[in-house]
C-alpha positions as CSV (number, residue, x, y, z in Angstrom):
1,X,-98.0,237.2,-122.4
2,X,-98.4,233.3,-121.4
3,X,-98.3,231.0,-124.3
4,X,-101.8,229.7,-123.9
5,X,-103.3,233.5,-124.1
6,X,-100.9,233.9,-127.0
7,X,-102.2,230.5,-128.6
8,X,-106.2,231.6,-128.1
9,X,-105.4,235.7,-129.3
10,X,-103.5,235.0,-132.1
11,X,-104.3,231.9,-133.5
12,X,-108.0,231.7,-132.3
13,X,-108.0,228.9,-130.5
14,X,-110.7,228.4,-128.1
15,X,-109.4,227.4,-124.6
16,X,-109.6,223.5,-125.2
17,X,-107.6,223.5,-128.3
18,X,-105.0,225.8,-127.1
19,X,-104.7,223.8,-124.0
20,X,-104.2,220.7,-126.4
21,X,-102.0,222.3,-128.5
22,X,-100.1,223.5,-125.4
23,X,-99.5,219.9,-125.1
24,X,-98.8,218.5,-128.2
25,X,-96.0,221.4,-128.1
26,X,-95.0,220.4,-124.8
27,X,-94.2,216.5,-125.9
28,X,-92.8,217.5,-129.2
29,X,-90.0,219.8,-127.7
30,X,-89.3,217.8,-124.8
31,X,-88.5,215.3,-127.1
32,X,-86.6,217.1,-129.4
33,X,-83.6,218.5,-127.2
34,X,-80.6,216.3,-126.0
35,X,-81.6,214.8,-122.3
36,X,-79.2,216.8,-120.3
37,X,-81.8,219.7,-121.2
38,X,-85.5,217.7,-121.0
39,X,-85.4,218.3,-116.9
40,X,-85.2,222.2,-118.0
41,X,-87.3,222.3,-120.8
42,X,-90.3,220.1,-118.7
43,X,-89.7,222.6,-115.7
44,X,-90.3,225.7,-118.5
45,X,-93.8,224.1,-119.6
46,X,-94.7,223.0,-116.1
47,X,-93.9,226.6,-115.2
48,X,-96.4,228.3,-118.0
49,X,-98.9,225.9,-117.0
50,X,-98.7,227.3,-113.4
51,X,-98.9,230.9,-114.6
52,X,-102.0,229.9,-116.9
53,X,-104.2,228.2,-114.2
54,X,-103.1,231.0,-111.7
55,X,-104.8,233.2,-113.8
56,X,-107.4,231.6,-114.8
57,X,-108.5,231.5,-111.2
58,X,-108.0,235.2,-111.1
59,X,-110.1,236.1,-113.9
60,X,-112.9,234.1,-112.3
61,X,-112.6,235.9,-109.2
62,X,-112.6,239.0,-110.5
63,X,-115.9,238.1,-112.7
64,X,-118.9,239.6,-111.1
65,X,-120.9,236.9,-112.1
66,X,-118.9,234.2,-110.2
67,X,-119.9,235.8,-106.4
């Protein structure tokens, strides 16, 4: 499960304040580990960002209402 999905399931978050929280987590942990690990930890987020817009496009093409 992406963390976004995870973030609006579990702690009810609707999809604007999981997004923002999404970043607010993605500042504070980047800035938390030593350098030789921000590259990695930047190219984790950037990647669970891409997996969260990818599906968001698929749910609105697979909603009947969108056609």
């Amino acid at each position: 499960m992406d963390l976004l999905k995870e973030l609006k399931e579990r702690a009810g978050l609707s999809n604007e304040q999981a997004i923002k929280t999404f970043e607010i987590l993605k500042e504070y942990v980047g800035g938390k580990v030593p350098v030789f690990l921000a590259g990695t930890v930047e190219k984790w987020f950037n990647d669970i960002e891409k997996k969260a817009e990818a599906a968001g496009k698929e749910e609105k093409e697979n909603d009947f209402l969108e056609h």
